[in-house]
mmCIF file of the N, C-alpha and C atoms, coordinates in Angstrom:
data_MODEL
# 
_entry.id   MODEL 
# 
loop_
_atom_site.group_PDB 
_atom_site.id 
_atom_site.type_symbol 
_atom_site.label_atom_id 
_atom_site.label_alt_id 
_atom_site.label_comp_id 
_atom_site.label_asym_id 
_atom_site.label_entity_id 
_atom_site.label_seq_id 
_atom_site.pdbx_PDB_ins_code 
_atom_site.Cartn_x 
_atom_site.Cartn_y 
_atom_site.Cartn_z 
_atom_site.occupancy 
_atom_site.B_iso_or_equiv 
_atom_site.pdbx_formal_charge 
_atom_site.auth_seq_id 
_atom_site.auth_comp_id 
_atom_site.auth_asym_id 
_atom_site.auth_atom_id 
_atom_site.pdbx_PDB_model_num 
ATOM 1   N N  . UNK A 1 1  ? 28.133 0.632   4.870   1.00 0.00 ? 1  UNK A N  1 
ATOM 2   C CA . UNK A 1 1  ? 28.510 1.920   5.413   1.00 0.00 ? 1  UNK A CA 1 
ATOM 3   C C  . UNK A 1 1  ? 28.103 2.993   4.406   1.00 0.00 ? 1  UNK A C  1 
ATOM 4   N N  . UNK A 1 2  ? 27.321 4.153   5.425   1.00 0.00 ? 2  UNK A N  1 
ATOM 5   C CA . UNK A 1 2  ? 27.298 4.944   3.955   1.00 0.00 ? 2  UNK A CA 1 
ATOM 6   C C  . UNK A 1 2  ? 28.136 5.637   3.158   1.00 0.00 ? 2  UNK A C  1 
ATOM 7   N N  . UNK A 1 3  ? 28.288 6.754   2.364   1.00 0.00 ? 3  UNK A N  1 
ATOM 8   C CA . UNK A 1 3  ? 28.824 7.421   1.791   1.00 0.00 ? 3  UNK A CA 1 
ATOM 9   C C  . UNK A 1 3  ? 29.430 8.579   2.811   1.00 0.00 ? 3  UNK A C  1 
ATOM 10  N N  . UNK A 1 4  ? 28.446 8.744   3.508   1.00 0.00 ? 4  UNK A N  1 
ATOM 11  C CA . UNK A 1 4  ? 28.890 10.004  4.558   1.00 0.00 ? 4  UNK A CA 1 
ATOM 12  C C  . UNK A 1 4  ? 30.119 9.514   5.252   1.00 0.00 ? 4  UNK A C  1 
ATOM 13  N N  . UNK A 1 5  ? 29.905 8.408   6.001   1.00 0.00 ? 5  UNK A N  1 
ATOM 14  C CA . UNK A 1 5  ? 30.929 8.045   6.691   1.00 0.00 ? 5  UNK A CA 1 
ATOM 15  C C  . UNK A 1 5  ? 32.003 7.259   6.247   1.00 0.00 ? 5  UNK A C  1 
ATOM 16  N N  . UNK A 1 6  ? 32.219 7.168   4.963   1.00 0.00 ? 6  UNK A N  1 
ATOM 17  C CA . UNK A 1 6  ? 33.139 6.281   4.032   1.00 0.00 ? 6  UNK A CA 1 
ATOM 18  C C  . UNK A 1 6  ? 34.612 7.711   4.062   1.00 0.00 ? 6  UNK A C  1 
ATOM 19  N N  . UNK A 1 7  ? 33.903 9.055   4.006   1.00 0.00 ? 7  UNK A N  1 
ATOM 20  C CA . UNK A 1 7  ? 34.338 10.322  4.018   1.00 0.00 ? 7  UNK A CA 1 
ATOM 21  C C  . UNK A 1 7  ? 35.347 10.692  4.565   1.00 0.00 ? 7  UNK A C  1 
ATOM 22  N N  . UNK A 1 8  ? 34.897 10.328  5.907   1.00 0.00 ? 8  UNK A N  1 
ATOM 23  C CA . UNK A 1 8  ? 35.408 10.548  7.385   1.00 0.00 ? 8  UNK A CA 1 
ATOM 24  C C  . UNK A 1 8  ? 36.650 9.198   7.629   1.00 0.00 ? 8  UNK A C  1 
ATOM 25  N N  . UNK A 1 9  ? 36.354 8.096   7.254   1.00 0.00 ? 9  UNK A N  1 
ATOM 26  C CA . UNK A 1 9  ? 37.229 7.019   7.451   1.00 0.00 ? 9  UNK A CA 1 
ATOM 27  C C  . UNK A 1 9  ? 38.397 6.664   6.782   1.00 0.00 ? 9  UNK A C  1 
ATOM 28  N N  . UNK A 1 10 ? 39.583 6.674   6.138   1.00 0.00 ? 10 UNK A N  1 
ATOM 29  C CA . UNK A 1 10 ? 40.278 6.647   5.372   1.00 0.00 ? 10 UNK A CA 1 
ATOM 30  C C  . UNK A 1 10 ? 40.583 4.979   5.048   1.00 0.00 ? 10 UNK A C  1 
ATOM 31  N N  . UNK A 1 11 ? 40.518 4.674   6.205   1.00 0.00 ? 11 UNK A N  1 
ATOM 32  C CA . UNK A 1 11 ? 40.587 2.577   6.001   1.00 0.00 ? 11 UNK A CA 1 
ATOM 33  C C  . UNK A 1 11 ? 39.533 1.945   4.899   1.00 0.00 ? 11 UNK A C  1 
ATOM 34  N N  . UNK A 1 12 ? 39.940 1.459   4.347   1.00 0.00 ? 12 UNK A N  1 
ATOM 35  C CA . UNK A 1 12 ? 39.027 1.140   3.045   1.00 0.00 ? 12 UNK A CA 1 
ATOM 36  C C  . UNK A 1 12 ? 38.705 -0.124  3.772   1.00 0.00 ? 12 UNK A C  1 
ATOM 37  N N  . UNK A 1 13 ? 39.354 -1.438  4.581   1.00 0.00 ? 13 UNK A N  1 
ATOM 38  C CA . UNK A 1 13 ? 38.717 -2.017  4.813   1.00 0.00 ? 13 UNK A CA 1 
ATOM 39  C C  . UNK A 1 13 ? 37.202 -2.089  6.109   1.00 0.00 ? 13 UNK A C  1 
ATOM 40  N N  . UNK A 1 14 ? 37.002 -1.121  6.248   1.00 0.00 ? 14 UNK A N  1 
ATOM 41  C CA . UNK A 1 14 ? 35.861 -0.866  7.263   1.00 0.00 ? 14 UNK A CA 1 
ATOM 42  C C  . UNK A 1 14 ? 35.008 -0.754  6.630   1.00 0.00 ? 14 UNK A C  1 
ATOM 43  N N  . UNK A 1 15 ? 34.850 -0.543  5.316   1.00 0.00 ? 15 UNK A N  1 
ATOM 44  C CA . UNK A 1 15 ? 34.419 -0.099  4.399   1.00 0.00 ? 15 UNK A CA 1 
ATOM 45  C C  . UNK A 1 15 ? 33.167 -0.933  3.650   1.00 0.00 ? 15 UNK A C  1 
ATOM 46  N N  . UNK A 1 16 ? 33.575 -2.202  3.993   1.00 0.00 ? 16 UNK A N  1 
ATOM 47  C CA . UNK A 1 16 ? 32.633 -3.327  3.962   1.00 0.00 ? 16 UNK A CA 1 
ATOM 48  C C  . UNK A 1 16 ? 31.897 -4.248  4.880   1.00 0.00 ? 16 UNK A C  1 
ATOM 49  N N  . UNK A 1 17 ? 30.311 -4.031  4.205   1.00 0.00 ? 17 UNK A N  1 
ATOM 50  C CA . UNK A 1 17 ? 29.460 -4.565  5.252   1.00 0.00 ? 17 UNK A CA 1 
ATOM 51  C C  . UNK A 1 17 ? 29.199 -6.022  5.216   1.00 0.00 ? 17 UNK A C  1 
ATOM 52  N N  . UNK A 1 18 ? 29.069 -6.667  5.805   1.00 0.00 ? 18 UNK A N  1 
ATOM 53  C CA . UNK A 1 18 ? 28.386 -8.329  5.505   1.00 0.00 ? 18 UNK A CA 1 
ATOM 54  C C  . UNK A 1 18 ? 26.883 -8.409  6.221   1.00 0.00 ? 18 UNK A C  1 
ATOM 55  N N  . UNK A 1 19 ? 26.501 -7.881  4.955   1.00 0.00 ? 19 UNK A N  1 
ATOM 56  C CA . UNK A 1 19 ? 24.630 -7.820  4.894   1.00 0.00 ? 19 UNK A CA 1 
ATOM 57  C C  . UNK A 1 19 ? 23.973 -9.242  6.106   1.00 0.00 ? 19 UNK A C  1 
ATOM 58  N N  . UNK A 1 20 ? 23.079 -8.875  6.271   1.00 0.00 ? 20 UNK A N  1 
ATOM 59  C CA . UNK A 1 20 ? 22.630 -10.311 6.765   1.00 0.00 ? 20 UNK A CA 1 
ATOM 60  C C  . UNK A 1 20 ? 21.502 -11.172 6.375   1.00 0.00 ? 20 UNK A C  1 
ATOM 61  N N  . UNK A 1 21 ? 21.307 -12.251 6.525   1.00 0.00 ? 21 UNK A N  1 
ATOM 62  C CA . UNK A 1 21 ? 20.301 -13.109 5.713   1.00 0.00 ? 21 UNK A CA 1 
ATOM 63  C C  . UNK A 1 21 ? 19.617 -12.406 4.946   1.00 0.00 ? 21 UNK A C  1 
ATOM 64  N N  . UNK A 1 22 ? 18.672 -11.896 5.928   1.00 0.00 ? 22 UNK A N  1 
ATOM 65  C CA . UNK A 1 22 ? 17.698 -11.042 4.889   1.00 0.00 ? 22 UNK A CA 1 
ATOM 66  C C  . UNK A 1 22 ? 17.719 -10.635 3.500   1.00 0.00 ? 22 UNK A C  1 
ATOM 67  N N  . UNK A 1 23 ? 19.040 -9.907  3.434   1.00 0.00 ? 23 UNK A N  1 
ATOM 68  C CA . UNK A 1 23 ? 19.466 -9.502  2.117   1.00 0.00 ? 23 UNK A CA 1 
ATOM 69  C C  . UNK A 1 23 ? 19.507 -10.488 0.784   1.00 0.00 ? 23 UNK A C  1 
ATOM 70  N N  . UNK A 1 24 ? 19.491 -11.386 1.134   1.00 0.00 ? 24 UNK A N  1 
ATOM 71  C CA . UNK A 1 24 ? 19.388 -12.576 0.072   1.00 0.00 ? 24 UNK A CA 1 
ATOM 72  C C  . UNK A 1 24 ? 17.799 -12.844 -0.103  1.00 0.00 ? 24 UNK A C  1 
ATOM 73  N N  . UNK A 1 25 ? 17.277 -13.443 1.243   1.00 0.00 ? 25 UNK A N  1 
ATOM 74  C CA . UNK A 1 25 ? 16.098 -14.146 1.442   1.00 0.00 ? 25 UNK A CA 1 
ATOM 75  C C  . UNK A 1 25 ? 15.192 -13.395 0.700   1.00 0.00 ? 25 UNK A C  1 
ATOM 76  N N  . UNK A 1 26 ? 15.110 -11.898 0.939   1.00 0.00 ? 26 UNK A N  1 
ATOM 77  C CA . UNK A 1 26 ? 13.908 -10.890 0.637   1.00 0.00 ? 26 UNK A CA 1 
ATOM 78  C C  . UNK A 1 26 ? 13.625 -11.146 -1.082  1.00 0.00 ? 26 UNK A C  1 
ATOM 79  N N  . UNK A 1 27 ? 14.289 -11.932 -2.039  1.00 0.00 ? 27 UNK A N  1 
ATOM 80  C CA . UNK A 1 27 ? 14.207 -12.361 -2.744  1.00 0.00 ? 27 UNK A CA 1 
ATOM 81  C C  . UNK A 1 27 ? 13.923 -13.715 -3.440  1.00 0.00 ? 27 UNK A C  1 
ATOM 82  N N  . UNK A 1 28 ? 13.734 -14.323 -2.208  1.00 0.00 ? 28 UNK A N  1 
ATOM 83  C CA . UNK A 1 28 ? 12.308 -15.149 -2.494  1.00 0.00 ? 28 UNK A CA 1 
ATOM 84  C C  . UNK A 1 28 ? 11.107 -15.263 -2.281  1.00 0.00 ? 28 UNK A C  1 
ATOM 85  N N  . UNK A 1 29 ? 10.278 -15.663 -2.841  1.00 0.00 ? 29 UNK A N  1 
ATOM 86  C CA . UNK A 1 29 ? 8.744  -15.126 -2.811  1.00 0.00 ? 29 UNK A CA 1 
ATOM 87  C C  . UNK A 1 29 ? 8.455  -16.164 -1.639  1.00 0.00 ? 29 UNK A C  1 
ATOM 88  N N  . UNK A 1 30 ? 8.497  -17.247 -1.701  1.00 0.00 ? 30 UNK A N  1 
ATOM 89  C CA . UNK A 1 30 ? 8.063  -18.049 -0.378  1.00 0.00 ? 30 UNK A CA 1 
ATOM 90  C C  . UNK A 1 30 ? 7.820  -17.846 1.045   1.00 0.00 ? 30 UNK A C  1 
ATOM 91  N N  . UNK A 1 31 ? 9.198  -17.080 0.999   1.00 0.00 ? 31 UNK A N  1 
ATOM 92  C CA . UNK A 1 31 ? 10.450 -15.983 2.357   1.00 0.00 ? 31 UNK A CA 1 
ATOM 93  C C  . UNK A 1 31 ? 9.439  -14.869 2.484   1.00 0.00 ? 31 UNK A C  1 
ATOM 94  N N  . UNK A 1 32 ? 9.124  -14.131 1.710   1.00 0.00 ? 32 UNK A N  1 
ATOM 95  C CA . UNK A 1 32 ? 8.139  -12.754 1.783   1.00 0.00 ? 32 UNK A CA 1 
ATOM 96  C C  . UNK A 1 32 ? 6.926  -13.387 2.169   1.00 0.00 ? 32 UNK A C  1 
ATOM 97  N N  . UNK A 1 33 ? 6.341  -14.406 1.271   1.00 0.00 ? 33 UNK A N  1 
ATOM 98  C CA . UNK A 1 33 ? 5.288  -14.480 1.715   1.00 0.00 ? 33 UNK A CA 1 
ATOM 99  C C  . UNK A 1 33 ? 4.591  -14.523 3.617   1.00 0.00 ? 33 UNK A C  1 
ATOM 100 N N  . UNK A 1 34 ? 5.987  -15.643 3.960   1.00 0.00 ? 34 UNK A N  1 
ATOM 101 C CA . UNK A 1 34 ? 6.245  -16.175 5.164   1.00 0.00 ? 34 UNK A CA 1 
ATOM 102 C C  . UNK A 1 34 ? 5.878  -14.842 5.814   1.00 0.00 ? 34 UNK A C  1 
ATOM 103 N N  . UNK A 1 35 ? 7.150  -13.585 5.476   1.00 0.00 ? 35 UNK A N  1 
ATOM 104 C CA . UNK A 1 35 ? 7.325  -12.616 6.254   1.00 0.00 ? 35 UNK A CA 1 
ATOM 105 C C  . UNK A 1 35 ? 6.237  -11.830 6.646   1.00 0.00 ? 35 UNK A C  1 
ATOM 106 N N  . UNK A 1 36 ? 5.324  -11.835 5.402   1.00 0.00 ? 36 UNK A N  1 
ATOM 107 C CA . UNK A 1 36 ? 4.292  -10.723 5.249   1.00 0.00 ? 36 UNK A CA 1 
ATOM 108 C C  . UNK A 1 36 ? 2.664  -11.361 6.738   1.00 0.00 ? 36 UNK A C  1 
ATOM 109 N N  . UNK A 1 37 ? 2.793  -12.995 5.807   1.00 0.00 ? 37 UNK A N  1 
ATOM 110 C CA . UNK A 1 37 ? 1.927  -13.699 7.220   1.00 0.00 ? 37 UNK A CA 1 
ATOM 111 C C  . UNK A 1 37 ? 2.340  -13.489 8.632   1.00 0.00 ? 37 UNK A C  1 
ATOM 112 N N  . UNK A 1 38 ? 3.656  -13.181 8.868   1.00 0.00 ? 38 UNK A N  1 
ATOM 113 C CA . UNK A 1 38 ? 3.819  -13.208 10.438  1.00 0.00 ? 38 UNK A CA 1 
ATOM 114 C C  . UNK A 1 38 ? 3.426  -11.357 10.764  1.00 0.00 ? 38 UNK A C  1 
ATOM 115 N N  . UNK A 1 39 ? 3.151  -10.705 9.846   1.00 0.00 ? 39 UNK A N  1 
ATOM 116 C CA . UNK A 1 39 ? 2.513  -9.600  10.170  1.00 0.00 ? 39 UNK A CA 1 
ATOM 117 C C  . UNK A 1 39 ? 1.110  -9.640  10.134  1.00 0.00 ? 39 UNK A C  1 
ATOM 118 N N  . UNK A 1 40 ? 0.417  -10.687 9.659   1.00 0.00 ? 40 UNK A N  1 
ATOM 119 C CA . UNK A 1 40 ? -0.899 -10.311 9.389   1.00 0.00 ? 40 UNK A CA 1 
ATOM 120 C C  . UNK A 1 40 ? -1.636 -9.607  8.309   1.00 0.00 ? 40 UNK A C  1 
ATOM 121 N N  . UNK A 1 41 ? -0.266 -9.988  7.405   1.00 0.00 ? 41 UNK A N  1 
ATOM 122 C CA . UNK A 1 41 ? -0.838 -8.973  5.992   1.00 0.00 ? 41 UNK A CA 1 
ATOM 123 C C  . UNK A 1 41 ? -1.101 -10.041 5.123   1.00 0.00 ? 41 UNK A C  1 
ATOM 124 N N  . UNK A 1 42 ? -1.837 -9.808  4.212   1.00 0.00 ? 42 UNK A N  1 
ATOM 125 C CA . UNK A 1 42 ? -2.299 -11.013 2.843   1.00 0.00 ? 42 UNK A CA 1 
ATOM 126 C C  . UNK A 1 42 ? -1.379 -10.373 1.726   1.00 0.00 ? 42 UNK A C  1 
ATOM 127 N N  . UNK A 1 43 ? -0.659 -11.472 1.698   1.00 0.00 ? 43 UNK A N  1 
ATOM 128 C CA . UNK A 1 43 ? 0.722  -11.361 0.367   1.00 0.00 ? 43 UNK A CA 1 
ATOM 129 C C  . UNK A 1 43 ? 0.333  -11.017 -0.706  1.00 0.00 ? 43 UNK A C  1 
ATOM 130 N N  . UNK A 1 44 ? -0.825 -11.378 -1.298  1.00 0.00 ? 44 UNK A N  1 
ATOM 131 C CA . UNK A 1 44 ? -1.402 -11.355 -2.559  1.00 0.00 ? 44 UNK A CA 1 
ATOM 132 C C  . UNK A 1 44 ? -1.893 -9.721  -2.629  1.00 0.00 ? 44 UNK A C  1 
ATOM 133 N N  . UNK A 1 45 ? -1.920 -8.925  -1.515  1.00 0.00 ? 45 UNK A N  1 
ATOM 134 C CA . UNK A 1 45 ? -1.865 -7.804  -1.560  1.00 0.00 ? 45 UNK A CA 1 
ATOM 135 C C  . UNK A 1 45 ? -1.075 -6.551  -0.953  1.00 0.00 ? 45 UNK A C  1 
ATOM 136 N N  . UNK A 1 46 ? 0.024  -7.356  -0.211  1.00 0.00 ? 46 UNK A N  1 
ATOM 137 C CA . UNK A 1 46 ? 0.908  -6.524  0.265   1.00 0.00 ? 46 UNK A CA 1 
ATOM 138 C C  . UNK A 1 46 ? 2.162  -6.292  -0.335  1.00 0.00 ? 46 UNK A C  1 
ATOM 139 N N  . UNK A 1 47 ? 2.849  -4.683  0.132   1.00 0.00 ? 47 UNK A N  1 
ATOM 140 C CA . UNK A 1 47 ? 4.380  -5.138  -0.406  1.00 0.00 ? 47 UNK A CA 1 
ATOM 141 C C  . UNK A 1 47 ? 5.264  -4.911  0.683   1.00 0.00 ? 47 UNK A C  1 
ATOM 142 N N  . UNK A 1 48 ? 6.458  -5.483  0.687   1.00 0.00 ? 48 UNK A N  1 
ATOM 143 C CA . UNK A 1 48 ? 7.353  -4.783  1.688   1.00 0.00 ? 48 UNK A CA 1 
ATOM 144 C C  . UNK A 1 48 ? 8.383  -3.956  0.916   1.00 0.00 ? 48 UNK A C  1 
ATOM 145 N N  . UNK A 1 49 ? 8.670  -3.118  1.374   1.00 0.00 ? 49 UNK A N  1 
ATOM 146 C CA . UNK A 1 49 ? 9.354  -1.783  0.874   1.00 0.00 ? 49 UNK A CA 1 
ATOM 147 C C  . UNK A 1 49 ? 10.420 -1.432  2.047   1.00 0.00 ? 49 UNK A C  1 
ATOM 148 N N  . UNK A 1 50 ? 11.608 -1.386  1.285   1.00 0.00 ? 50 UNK A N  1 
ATOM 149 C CA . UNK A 1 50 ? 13.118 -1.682  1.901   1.00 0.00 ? 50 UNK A CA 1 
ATOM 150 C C  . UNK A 1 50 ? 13.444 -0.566  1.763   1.00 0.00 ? 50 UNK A C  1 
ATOM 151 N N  . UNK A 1 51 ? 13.025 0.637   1.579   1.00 0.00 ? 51 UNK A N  1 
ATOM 152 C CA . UNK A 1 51 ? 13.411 1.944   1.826   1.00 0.00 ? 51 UNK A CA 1 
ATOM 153 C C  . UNK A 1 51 ? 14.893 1.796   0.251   1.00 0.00 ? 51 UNK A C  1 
ATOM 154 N N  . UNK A 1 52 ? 15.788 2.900   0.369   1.00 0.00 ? 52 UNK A N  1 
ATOM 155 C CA . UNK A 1 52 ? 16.869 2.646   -0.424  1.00 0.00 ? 52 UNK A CA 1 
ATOM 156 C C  . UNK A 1 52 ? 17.491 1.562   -0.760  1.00 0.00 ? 52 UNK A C  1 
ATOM 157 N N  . UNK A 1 53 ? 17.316 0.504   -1.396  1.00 0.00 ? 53 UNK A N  1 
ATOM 158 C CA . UNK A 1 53 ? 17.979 -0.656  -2.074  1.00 0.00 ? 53 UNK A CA 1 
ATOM 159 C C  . UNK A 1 53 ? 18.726 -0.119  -3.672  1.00 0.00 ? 53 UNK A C  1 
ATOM 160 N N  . UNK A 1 54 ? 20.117 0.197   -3.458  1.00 0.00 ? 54 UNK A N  1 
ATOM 161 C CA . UNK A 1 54 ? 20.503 0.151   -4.980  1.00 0.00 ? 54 UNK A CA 1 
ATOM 162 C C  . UNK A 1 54 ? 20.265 -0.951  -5.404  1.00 0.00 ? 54 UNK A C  1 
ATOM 163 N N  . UNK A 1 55 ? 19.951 -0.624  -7.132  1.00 0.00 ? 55 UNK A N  1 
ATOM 164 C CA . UNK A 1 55 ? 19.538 -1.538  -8.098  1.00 0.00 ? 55 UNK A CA 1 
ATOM 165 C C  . UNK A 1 55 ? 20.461 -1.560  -9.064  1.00 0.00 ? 55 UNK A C  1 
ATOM 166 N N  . UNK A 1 56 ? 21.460 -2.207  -9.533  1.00 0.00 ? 56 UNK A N  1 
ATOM 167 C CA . UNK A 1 56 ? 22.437 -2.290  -10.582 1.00 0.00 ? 56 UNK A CA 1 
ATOM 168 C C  . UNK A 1 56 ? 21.401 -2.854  -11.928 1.00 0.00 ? 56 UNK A C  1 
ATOM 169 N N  . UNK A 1 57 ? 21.096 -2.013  -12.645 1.00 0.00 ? 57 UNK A N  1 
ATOM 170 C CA . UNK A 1 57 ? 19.934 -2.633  -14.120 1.00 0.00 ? 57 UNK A CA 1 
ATOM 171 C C  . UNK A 1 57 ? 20.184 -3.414  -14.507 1.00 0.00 ? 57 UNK A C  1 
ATOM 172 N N  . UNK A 1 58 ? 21.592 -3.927  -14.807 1.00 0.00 ? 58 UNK A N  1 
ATOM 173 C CA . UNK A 1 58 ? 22.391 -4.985  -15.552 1.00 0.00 ? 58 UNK A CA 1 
ATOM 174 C C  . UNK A 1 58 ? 21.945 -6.430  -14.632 1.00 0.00 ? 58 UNK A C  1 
ATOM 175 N N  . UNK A 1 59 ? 21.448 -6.960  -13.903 1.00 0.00 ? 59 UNK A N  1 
ATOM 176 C CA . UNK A 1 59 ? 21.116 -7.610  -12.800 1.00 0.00 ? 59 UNK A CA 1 
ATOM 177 C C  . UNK A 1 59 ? 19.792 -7.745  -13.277 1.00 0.00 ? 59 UNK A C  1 
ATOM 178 N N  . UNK A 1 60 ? 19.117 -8.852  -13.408 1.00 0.00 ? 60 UNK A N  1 
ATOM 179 C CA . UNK A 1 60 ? 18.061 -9.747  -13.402 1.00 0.00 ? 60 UNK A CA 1 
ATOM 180 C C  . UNK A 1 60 ? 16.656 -8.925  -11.811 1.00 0.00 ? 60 UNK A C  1 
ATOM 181 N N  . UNK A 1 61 ? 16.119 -8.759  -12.281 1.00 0.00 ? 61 UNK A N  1 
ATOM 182 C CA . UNK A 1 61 ? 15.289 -8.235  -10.583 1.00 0.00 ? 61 UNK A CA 1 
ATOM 183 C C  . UNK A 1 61 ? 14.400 -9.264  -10.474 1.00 0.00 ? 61 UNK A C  1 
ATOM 184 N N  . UNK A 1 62 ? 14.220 -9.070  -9.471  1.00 0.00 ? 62 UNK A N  1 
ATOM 185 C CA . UNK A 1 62 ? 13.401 -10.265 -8.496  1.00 0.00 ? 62 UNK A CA 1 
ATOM 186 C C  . UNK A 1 62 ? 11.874 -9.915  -8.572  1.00 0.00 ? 62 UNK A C  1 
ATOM 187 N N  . UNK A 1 63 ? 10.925 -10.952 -8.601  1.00 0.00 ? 63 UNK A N  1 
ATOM 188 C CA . UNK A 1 63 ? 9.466  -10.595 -8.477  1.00 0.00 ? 63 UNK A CA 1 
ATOM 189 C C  . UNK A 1 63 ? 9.293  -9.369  -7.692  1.00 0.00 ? 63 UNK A C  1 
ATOM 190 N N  . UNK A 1 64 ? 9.884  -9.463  -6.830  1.00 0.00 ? 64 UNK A N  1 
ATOM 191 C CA . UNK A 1 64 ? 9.728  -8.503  -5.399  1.00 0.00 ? 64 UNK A CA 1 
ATOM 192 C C  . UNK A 1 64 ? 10.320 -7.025  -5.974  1.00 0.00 ? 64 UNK A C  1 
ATOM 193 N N  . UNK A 1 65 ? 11.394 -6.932  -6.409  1.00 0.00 ? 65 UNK A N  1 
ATOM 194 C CA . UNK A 1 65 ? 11.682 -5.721  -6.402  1.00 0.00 ? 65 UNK A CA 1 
ATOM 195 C C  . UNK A 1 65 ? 11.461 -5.078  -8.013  1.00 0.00 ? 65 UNK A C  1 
ATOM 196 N N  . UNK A 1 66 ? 10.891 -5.751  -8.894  1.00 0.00 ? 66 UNK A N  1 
ATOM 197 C CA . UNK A 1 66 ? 9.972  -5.188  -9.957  1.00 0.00 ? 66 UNK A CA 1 
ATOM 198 C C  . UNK A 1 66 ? 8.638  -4.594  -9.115  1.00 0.00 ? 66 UNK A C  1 
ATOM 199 N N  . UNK A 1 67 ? 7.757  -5.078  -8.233  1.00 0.00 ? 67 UNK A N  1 
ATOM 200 C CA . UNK A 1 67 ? 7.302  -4.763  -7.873  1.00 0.00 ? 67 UNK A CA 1 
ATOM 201 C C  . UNK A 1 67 ? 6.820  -3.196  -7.192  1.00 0.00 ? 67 UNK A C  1 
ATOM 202 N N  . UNK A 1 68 ? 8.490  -3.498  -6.353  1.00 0.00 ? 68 UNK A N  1 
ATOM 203 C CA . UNK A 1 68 ? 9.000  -2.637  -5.588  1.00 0.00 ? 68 UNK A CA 1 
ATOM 204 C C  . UNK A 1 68 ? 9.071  -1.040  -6.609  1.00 0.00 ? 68 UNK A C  1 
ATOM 205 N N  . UNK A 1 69 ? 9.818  -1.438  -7.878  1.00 0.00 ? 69 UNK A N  1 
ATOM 206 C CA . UNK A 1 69 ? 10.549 -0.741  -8.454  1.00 0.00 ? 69 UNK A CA 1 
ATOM 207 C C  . UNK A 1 69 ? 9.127  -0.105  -9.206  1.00 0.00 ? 69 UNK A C  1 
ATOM 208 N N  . UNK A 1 70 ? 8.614  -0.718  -9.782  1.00 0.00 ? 70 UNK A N  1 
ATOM 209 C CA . UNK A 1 70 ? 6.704  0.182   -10.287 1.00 0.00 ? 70 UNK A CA 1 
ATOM 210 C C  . UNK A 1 70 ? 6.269  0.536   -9.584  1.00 0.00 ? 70 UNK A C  1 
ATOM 211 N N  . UNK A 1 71 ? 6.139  0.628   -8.084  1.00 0.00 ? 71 UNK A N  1 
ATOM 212 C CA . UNK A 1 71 ? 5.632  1.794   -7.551  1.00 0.00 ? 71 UNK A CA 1 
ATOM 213 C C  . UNK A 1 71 ? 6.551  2.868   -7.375  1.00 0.00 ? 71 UNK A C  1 
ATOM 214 N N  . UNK A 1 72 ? 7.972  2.580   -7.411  1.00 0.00 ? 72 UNK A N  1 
ATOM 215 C CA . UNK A 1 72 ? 8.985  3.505   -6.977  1.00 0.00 ? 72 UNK A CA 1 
ATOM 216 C C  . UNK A 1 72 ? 8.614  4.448   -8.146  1.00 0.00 ? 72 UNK A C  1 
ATOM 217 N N  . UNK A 1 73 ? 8.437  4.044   -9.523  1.00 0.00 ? 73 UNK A N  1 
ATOM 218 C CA . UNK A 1 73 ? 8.433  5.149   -10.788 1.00 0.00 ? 73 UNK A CA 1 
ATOM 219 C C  . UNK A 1 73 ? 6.798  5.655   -10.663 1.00 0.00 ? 73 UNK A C  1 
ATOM 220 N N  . UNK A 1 74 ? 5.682  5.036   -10.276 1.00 0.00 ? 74 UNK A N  1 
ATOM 221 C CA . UNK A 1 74 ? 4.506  5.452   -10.264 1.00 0.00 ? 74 UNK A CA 1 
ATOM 222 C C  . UNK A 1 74 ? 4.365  6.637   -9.487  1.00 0.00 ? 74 UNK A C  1 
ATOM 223 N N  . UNK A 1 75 ? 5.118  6.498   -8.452  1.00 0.00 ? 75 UNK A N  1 
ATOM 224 C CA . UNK A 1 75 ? 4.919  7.668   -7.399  1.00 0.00 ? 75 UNK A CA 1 
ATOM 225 C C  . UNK A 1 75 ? 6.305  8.619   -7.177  1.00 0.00 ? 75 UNK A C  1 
ATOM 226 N N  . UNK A 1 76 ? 6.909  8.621   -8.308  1.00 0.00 ? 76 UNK A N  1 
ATOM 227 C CA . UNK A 1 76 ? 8.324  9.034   -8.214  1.00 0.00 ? 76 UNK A CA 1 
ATOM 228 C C  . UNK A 1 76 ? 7.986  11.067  -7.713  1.00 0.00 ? 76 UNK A C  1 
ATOM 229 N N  . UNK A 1 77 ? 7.022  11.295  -8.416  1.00 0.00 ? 77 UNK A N  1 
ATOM 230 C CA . UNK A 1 77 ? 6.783  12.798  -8.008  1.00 0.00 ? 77 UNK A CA 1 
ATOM 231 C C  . UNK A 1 77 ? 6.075  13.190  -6.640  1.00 0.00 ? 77 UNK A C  1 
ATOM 232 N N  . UNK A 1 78 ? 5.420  12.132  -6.228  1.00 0.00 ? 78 UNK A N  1 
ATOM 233 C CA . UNK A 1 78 ? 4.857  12.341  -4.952  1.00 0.00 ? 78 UNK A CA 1 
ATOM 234 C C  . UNK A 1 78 ? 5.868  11.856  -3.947  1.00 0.00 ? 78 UNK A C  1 
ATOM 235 N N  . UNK A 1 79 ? 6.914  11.276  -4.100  1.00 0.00 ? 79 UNK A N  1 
ATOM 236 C CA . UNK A 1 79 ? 7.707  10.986  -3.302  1.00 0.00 ? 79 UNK A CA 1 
ATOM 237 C C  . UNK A 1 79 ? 9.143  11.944  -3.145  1.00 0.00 ? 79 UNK A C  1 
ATOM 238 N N  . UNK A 1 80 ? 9.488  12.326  -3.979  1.00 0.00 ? 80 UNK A N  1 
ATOM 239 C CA . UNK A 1 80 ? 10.176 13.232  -4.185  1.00 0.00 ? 80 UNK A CA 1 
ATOM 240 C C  . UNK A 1 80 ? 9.650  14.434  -3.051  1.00 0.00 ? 80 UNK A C  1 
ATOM 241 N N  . UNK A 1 81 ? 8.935  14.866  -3.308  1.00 0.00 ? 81 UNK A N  1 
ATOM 242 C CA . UNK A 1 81 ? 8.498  16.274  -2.690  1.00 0.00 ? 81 UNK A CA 1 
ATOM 243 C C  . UNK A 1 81 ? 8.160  15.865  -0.686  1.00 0.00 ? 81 UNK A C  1 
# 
């Protein structure tokens, strides 16, 4: 749930989501790879990009979202604007 609507709700237990598979899986490379072939993309050159994923630093990152995360800082000014 986001922040906006955490606002509006006063029940703290609504408050929690139970992600679904994905949220785990997207962190294995096997799983992506899979994912990326059923699009027709070549893994070895694609990425998938999850839009807003918080990243807690203290947390180990995944092939995938180092990935993720060097283009996020490469293009941090072109994305911004």
């Amino acid at each position: 749930m986001t922040t906006f609507e955490r606002y509006f709700i006063a029940d703290k237990a609504t408050h929690n989501e139970n992600p679904n598979p994905y949220y785990q899986l997207r962190h294995n490379e096997k799983f992506v790879r899979k994912l990326l072939g059923a699009f027709g993309l070549d893994p070895d050159t694609s990425h998938v990009v999850n839009g807003h994923t918080p990243v807690k630093r203290e947390l180990r990152l995944s092939w995938q979202i180092r990935r993720w995360w060097s283009l996020m800082v490469a293009f941090h000014d072109h994305i911004r604007r």
